[in-house]
Structures are given as C-alpha cells and as structure tokens.
C-alpha positions as a Python dict, from the first residue, in 0.01 Angstrom:
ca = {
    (1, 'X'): (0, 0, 0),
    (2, 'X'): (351, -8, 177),
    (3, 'X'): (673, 2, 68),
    (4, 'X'): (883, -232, -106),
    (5, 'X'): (1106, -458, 98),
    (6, 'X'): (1449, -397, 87),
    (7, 'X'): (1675, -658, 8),
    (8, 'X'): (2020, -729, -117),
    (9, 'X'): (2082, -864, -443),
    (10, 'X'): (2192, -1244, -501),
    (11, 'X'): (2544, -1344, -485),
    (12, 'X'): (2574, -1349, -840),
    (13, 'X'): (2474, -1029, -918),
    (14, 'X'): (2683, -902, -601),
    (15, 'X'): (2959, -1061, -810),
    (16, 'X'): (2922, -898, -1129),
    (17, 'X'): (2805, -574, -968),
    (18, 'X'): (3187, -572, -731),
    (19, 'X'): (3359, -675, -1054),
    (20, 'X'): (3194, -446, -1285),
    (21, 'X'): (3199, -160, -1039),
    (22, 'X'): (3603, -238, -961),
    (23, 'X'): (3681, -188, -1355),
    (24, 'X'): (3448, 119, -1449),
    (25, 'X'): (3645, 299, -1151),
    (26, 'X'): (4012, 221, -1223),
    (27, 'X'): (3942, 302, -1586),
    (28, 'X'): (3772, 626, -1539),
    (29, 'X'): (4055, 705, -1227),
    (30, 'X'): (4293, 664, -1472),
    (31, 'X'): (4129, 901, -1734),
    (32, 'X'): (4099, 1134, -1500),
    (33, 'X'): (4459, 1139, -1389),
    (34, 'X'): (4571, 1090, -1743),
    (35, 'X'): (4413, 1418, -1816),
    (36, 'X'): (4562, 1577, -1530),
    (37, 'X'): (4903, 1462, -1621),
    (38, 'X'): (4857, 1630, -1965),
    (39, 'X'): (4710, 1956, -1844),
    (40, 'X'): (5002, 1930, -1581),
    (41, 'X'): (5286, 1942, -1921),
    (42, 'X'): (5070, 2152, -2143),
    (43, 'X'): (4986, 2439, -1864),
    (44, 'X'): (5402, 2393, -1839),
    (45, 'X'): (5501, 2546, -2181),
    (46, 'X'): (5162, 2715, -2210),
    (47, 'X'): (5415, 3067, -2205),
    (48, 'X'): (5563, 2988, -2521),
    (49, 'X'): (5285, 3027, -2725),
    (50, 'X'): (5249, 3386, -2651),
    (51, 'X'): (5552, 3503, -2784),
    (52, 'X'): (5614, 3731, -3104),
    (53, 'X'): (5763, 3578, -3375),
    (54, 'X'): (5964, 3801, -3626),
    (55, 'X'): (5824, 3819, -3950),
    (56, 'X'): (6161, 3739, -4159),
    (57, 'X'): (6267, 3441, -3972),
    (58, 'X'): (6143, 3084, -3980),
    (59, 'X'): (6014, 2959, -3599),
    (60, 'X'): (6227, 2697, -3426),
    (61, 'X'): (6057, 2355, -3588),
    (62, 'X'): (6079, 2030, -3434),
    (63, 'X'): (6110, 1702, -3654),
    (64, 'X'): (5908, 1403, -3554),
    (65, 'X'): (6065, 1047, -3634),
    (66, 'X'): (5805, 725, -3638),
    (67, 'X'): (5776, 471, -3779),
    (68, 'X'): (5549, 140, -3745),
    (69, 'X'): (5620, -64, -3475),
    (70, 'X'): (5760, -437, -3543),
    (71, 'X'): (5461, -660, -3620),
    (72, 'X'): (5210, -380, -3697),
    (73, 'X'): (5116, -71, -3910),
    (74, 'X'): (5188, 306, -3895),
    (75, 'X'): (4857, 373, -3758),
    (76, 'X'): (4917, 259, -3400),
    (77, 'X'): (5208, 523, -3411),
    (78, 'X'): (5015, 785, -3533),
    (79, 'X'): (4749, 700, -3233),
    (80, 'X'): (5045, 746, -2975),
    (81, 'X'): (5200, 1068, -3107),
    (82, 'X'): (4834, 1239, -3143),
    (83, 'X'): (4736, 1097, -2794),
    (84, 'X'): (5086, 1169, -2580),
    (85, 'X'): (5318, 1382, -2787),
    (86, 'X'): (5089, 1628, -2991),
    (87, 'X'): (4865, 1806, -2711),
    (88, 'X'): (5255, 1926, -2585),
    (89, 'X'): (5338, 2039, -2885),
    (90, 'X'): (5028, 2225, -3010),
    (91, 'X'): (5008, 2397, -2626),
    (92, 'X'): (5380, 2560, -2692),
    (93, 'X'): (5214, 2641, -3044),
    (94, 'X'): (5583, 2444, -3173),
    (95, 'X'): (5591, 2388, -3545),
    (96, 'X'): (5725, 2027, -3642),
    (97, 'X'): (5770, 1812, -3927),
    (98, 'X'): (5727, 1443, -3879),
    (99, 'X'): (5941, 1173, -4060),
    (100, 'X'): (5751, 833, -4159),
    (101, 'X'): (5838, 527, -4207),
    (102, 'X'): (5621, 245, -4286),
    (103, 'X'): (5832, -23, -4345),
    (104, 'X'): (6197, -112, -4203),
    (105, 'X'): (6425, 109, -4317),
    (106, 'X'): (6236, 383, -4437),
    (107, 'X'): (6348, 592, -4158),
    (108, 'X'): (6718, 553, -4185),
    (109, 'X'): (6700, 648, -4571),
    (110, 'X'): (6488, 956, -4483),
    (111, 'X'): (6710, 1044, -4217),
    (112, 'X'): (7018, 1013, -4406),
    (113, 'X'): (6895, 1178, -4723),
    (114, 'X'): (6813, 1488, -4561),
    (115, 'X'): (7171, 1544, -4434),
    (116, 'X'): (7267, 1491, -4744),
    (117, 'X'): (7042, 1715, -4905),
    (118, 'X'): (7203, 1949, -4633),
    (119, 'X'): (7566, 1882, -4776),
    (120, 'X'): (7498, 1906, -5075),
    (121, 'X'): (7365, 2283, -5050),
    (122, 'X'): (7644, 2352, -4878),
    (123, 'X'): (7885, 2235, -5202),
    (124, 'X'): (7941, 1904, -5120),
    (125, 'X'): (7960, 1658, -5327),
    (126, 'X'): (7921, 1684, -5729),
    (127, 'X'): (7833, 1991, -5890),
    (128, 'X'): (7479, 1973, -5956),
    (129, 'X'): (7317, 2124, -6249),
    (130, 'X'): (7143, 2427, -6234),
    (131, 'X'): (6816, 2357, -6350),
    (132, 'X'): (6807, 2024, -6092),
    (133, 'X'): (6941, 2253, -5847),
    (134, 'X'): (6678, 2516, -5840),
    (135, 'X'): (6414, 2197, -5881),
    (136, 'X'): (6527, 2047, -5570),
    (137, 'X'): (6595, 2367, -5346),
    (138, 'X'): (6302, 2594, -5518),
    (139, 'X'): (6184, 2660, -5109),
    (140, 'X'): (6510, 2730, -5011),
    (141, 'X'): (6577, 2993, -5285),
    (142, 'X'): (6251, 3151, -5268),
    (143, 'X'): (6336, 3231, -4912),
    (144, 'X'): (6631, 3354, -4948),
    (145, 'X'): (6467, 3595, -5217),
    (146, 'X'): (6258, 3706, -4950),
    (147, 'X'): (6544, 3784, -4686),
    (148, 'X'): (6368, 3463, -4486),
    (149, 'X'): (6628, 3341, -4267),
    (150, 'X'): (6637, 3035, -4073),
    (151, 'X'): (6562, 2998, -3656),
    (152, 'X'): (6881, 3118, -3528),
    (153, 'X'): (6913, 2853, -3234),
    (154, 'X'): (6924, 2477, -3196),
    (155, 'X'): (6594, 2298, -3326),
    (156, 'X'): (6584, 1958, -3188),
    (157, 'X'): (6438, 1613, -3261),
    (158, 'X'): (6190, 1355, -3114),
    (159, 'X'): (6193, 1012, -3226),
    (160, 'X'): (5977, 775, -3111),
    (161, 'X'): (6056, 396, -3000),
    (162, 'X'): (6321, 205, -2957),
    (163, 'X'): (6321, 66, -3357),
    (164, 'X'): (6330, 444, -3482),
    (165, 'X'): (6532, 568, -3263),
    (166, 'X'): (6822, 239, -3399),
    (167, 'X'): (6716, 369, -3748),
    (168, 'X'): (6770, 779, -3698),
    (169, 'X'): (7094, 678, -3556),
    (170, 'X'): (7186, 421, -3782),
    (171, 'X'): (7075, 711, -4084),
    (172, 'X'): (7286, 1017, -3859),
    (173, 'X'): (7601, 792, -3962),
    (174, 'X'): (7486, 758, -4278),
    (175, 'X'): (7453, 1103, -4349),
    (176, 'X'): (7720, 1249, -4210),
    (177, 'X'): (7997, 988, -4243),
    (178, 'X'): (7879, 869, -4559),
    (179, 'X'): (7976, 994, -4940),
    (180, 'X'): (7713, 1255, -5079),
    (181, 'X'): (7641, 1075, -5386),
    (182, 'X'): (7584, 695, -5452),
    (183, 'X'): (7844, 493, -5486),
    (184, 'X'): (7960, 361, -5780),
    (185, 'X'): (7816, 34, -5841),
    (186, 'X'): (8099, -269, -5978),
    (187, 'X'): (7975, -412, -6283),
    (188, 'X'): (7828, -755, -6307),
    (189, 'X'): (7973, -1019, -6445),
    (190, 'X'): (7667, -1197, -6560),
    (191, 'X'): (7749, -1572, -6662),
    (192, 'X'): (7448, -1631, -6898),
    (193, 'X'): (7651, -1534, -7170),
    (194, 'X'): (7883, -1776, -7114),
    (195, 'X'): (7639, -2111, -7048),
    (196, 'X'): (7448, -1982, -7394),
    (197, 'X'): (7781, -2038, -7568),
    (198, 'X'): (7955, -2298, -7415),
    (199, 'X'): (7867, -2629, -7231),
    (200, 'X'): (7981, -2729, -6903),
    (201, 'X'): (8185, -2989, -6905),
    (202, 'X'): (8115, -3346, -6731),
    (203, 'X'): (7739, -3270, -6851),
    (204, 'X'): (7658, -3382, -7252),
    (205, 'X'): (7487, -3158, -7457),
    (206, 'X'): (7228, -3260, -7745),
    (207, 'X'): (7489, -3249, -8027),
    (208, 'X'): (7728, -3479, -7878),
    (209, 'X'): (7481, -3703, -7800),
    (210, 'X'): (7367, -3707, -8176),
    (211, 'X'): (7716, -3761, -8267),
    (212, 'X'): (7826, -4015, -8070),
    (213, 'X'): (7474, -4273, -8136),
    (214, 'X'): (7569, -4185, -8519),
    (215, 'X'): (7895, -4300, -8527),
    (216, 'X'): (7765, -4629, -8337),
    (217, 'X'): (7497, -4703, -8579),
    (218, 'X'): (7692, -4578, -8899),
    (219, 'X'): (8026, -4782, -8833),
    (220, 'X'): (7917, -5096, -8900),
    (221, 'X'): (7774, -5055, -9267),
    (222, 'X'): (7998, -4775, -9377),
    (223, 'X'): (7927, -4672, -9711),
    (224, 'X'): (8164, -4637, -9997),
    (225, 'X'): (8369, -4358, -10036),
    (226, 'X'): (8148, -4287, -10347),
    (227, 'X'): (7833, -4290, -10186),
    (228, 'X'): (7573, -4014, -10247),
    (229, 'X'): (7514, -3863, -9917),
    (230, 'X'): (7170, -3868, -9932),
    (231, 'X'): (7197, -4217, -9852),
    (232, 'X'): (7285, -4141, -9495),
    (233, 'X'): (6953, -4061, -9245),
    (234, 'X'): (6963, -3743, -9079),
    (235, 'X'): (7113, -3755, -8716),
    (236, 'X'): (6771, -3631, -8589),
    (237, 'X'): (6608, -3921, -8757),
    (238, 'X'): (6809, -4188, -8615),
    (239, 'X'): (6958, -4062, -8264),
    (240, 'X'): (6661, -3972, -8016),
    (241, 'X'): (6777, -3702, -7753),
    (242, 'X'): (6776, -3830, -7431),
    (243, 'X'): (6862, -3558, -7209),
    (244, 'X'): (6889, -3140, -7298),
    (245, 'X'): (7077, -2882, -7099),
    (246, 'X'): (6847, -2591, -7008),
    (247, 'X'): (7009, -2306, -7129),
    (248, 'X'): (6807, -1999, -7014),
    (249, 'X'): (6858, -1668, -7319),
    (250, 'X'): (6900, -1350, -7206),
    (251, 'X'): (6556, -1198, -7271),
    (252, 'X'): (6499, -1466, -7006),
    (253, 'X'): (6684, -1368, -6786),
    (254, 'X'): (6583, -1073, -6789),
    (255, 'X'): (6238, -1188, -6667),
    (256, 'X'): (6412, -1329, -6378),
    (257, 'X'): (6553, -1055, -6290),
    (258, 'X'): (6245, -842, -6301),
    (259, 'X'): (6066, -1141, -6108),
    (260, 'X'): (6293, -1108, -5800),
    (261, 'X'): (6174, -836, -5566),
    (262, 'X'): (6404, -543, -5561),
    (263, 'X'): (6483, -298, -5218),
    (264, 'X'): (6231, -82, -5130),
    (265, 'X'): (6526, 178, -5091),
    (266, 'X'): (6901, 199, -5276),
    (267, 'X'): (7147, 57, -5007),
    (268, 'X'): (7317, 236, -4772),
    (269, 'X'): (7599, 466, -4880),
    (270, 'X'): (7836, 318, -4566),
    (271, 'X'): (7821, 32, -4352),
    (272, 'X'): (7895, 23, -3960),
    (273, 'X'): (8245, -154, -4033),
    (274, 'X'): (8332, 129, -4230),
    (275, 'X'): (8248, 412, -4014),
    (276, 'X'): (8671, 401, -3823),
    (277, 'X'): (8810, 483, -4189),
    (278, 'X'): (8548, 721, -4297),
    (279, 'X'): (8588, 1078, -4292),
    (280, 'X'): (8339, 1273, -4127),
    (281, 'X'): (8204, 1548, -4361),
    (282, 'X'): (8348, 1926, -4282),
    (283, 'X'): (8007, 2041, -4231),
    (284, 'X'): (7903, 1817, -3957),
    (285, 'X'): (7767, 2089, -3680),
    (286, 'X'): (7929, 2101, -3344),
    (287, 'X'): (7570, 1963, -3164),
    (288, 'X'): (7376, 1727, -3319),
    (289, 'X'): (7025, 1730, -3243),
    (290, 'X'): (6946, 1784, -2956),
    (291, 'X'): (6653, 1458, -2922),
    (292, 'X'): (6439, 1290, -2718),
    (293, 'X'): (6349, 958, -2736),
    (294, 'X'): (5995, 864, -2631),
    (295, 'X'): (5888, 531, -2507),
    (296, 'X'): (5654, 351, -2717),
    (297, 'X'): (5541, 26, -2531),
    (298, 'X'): (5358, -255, -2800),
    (299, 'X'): (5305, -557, -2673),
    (300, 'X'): (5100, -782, -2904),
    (301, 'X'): (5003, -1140, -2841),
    (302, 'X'): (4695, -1290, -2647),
    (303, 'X'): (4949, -1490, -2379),
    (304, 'X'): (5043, -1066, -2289),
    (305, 'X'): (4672, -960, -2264),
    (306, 'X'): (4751, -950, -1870),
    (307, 'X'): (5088, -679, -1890),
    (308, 'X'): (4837, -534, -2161),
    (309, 'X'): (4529, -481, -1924),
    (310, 'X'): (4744, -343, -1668),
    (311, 'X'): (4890, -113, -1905),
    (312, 'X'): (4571, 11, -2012),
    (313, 'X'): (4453, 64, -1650),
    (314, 'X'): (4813, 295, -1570),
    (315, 'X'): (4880, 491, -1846),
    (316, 'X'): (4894, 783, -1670),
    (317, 'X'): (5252, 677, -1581),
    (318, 'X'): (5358, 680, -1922),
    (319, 'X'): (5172, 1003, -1979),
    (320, 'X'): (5401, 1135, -1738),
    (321, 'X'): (5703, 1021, -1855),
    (322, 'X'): (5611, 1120, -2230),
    (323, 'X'): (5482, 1458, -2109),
    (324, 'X'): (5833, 1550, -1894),
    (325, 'X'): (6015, 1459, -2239),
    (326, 'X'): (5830, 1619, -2483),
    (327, 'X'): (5801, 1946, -2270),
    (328, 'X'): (6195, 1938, -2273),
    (329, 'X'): (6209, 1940, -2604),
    (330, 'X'): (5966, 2185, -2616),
    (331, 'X'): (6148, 2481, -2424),
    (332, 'X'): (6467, 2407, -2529),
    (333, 'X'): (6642, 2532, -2231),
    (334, 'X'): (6862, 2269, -2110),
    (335, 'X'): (7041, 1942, -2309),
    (336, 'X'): (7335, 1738, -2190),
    (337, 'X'): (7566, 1501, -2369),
    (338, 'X'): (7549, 1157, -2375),
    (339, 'X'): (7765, 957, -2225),
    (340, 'X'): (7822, 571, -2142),
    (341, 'X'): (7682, 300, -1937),
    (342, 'X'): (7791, -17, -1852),
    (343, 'X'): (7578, -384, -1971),
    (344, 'X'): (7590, -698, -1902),
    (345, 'X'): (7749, -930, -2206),
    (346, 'X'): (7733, -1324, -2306),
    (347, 'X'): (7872, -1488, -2566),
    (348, 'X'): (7834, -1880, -2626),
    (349, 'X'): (8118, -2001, -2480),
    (350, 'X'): (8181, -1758, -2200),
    (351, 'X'): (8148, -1910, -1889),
    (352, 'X'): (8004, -1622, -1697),
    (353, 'X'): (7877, -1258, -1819),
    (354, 'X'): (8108, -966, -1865),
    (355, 'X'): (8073, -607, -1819),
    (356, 'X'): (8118, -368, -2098),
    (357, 'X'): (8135, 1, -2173),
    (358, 'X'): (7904, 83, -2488),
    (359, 'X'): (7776, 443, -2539),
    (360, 'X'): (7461, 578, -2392),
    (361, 'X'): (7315, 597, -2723),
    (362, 'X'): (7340, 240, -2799),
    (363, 'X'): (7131, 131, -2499),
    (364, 'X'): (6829, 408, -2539),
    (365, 'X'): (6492, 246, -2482),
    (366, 'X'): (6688, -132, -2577),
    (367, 'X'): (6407, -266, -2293),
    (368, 'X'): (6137, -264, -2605),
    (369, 'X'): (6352, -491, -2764),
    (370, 'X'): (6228, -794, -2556),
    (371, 'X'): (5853, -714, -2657),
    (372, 'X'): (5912, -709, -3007),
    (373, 'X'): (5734, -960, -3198),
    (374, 'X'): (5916, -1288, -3250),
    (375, 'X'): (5921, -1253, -3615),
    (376, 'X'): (6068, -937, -3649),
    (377, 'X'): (6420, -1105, -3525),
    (378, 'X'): (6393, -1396, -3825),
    (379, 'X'): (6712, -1365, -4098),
    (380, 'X'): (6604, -1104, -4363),
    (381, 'X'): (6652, -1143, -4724),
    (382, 'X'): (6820, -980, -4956),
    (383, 'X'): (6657, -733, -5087),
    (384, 'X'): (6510, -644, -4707),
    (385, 'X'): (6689, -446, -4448),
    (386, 'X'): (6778, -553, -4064),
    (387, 'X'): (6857, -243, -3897),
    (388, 'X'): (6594, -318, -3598),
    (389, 'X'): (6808, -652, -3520),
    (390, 'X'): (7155, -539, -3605),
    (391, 'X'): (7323, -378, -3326),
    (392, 'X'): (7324, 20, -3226),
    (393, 'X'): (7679, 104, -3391),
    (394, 'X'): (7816, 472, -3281),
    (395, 'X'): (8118, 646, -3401),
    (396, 'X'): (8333, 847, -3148),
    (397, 'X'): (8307, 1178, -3312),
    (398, 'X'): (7927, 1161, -3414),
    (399, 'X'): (7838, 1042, -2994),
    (400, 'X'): (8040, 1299, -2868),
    (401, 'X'): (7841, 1561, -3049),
    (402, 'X'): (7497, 1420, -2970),
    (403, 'X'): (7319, 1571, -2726),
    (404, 'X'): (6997, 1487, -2524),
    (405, 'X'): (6706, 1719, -2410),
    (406, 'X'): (6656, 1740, -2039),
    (407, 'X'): (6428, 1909, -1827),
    (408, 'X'): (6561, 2206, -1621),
    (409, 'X'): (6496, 2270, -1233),
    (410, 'X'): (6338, 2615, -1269),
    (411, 'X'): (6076, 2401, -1548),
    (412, 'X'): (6086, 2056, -1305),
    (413, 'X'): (5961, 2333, -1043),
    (414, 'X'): (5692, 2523, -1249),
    (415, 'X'): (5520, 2194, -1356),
    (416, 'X'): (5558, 2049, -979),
    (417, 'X'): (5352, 2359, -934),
    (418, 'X'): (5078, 2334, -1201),
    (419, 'X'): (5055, 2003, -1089),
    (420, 'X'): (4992, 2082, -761),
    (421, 'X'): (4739, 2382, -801),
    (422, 'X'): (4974, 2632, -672),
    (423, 'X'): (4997, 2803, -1006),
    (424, 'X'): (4769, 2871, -1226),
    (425, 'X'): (4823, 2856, -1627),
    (426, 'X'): (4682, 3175, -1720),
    (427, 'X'): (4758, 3429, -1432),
    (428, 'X'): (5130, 3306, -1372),
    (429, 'X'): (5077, 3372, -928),
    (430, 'X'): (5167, 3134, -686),
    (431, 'X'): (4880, 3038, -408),
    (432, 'X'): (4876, 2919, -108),
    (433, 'X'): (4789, 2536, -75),
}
C-alpha cells in the first residue's frame, strides 16, 4: 500500500491559506489581549467590592451620559458602554445611573433639568405646591423618613464621546447659570387677524373689483332718479372676479400651526451669550463633577472601511485607554482641575493661523469631530437643536470648579502589577517575575 505523497498545496490555495491564516491570528491576538487589558482594570478595583456599606446611607453612584452618535442610533452606544465601560464598573460593584439621549439635545435638557430639580429642593426658584412637591420628590422624602442619607463624598460622572460630552457641558451652564423656572414667553403678535380684516394695499380685493366694472358698465345708461332698483343686475351677475386674495381664517391657521413640527424639548433657559451677565445660582457646589470623558471612535462610510479594519484589529489600545479612565472614576482617589491649552485658529481672511488660549474643557475629545458624519454639520431648523456644531462655550466660574478624574501612582502601580503577573487579584502578594 504506501503512503501518500507529500506535496505542497498550489499557489492559490498557498494564497488564501497565508491570507486567511494572517487575519484569524491578528483577530484572535487581539481578543486575547483585549481580554487581558480588561482583567488588567477590573483585577485593579477588584478591592472595592468587598467593602461594607452602612445600612442608612446611599453608596457613592456614578451617572453615565450617552447618547447616539452623529449619523446613527443609541444602540451602538449601548454596545460600547456594555463592552468597555461596564465590566469596570460591575468589578468595583459601583452603582450608576445612565443618562440617554437619543436624539440631539436630549442630553443637555436631561442634564440641565436635574440641576434644576436640585435647586429647586433646595428653595430655589418658585414656591411649589405641596401636593406637586411631594409628587415630584416622593423618593427623596421617603428617605429622609427613613434617616437614609446621601454618600457623604464626591460622586462623579462619565460621559461618553465627544457630542455628549459638548451637550453635558453645554446643559452644566444651563443648570446652574440658568433661571429655575421657564422663562416667560413674549406674546405673539399674530397678523392673521389683521389680513382677515383689512386688505393690503397695492393688491385689489374682490369687492373693489365688483365696484369698479359696475360703475363702468352702469355709467353709460344711468337710470332715472326714479328708477325701481330692481332694474339694476346684481354686481355678481355682471362683474366676473378675476383675481381673489387668499385670506387664510384662524381655525386655519391653526392647522398650520399644528402642521409645523414643534421641538422635541422646550428651549434652553440661557444662551452662551448670556452666560457673562448671568448670575450663578448660590447653590452651585465648590467641585463640580468630578468626570471622565471616554473616547468613542465611529467612523461610518465605506471610503473609511480601511481606518475601520485596523481599528477592529487594535482595539485593545482603546481598551486600555477606556479601562485607565473608567478605573479612575471608579476609586475616586485622585481628580485635578482643568485648565487651558493652546489651538491653532483661522478665520477667512487671516493670512496665517493664530494661537489662542481656550479652556481645557472646550477641546476634550474635539479629534471625533473630524469623523463625524458630513450631515450632522448641515444648518438645523428651527424647531431642531445644534449643540454638536456650535462651539464648546465655558464660563469662568463654572471651569474653575470642574474637575477631572485621574489615575493615582499608588493605582498606576497596582494595575502595572496585575498586568504584569506580579500580583494576583485575589491574594493581594507581590511575586517574583
């Protein structure tokens, strides 16, 4: 019998075998040091979860801000919290509350309502009524019943992408530099009252029209002064209109009105221009925040599918990077405020770029801004809201008391460690390498 001859395969299939074999490897090496990255942060505030809590006071709860990227839906945001941002969280056993938004906007208006909310509790504002009162702060009360107090410390936000990260500042303005109740609104003038009653003039309406072909047809065989009047034809019967003014009633009007589509949320209480000659609220707290602001690369058209394939082959890198900030955020131990940086500016006109000096906060994660999708930057209407393409506006005395999570050296150590082997998660000892 014998055995088979050996022989290597065709070039063809030594082709598809290299390229084949080349992608299977740098997708499951990446997978594999994806996974280590995230064991790497989780292992890091692994400690925290095996604390006591005290039975009459709340935990320390993180909030969550996304929203859907520009050009897509909510659920690709959801698929990068739950595969970066949550395995951090739920390994400190953290507590969090996350802030949606699934349209432009939504954000800010959450954002800003809360702090109001917040102000209002605090007697801001008009005196509520009791009944709304104890409708819209039932939890609050019931705790208080209870002897439930609140987490003693600083809490701390993470926002997610460059567009909600514009929109949670945009509503931390809002909220604290902006009235507690709506503005009053100016009445409207409407001028459909006026056109129903009166004509404009250079334009002739249907009775003039009648009139004046009467008097042309009537003037030559004027009748006697004793004349019945029934001798006359009516001016409908001899004067054919030849051009009407649309004149729209107000029950129609009304239809147009309900036709036109109407904001998806009431406008905002204060506008960046206004923010020098506001006064901030008395009740604005010494540190805002702390946050973290996470990276959220989304890249969408076919002419990208390159950057996108190499993305997909290296996101352990931005596991990393996700991982270090969340796990800040996480322990708590260490924030710094922000400060300023210096850009590069053009203006039409200018002959050459000039440096300026904007706060750190208005420059956070701006890189995403060039991978938006194109529409996202067309002129919005005006019932629709542009906060992702108006600039980052912050006021002086909010930026001074923003503050930013960072990552101590004792914890930049620890996870160096886990990473590394040298310590395990569970027993806490260092080995030797």
């Amino acid at each position: 019998m014998g055995l088979p001859r050996l022989r290597l395969p065709s070039r063809n299939w030594i082709i598809f075998l290299s390229l084949s074999g080349s992608i299977a490897s740098a997708v499951l090496y990446d997978k594999y040091q994806t996974r280590k990255v995230k064991e790497k942060w989780c292992n890091t505030v692994s400690h925290l979860a095996e604390q006591t809590l005290d039975t009459k006071s709340m935990p320390r709860r993180l909030t969550i801000y996304l929203a859907a990227p520009p050009g897509d839906g909510l659920r690709s945001a959801r698929e990068h919290f739950h595969e970066y941002v949550k395995p951090v969280l739920v390994a400190g056993a953290m507590d969090w509350e996350v802030v949606e938004g699934r349209k432009e906007g939504d954000v800010r208006f959450k954002t800003a309502e809360r702090i109001r909310r917040k102000r209002k509790r605090g007697g801001e504002g008009q005196a509520m009524p009791e009944e709304e009162m104890e409708k819209d702060f039932a939890m609050d009360i019931i705790r208080e019943k209870n002897g439930t107090t609140e987490y003693p410390d600083i809490a701390g936000d993470i926002i997610i992408g460059r567009h909600t990260w514009k929109e949670y500042v945009r509503g931390l303005h809002e909220g604290w530099l902006g009235p507690t109740d709506a503005p009053a609104v100016p009445e409207e003038h409407l001028g459909s009252e006026a056109v129903a009653t009166s004509y404009d003039a250079g334009h002739s309406s249907l009775g003039d029209a009648a009139v004046k072909g009467a008097a042309e047809i009537i003037a030559p065989h004027a009748p006697s002064d004793d004349a019945s009047a029934s001798q006359v034809a009516p001016l409908e019967d001899v004067v054919e209109p030849t051009s009407t003014e649309s004149v729209s009633s107000p029950e129609e009007k009304k239809e147009e009105d309900a036709e036109k589509p109407k904001r998806r949320h009431p406008a905002p209480y204060i506008s960046p221009i206004d923010y020098l000659t506001a006064s901030s609220s008395p009740s604005t707290p010494e540190i805002i925040g702390p946050s973290t602001a996470i990276s959220f690369p989304h890249l969408l058209g076919i002419r990208n599918t390159p950057i996108r394939v190499y993305r997909f082959l290296t996101r352990r890198y931005l596991a990393d990077s996700i991982g270090r900030e969340v796990a800040a955020a996480v322990l708590g131990t260490s924030y710094r405020s922000f400060g300023s940086v210096s850009i590069s500016h053009w203006e039409e006109g200018m002959p050459t770029r000039e440096q300026r000096t904007v706060p750190e906060q208005a420059q956070v994660l701006a890189h995403e801004e060039k991978e938006w999708w194109k529409t996202v930057h067309r002129k919005r209407e005006e019932h629709e809201e542009g906060v992702w393409i108006e600039d980052c506006v912050v006021d002086e005395r909010l930026g001074s008391r923003m503050r930013a999570f960072q990552l101590g050296a004792e914890d930049e150590d620890r996870a160096k460690a886990f990473g590394e082997g040298r310590l395990k998660p569970k027993g806490g000892d260092e080995e030797g390498t």
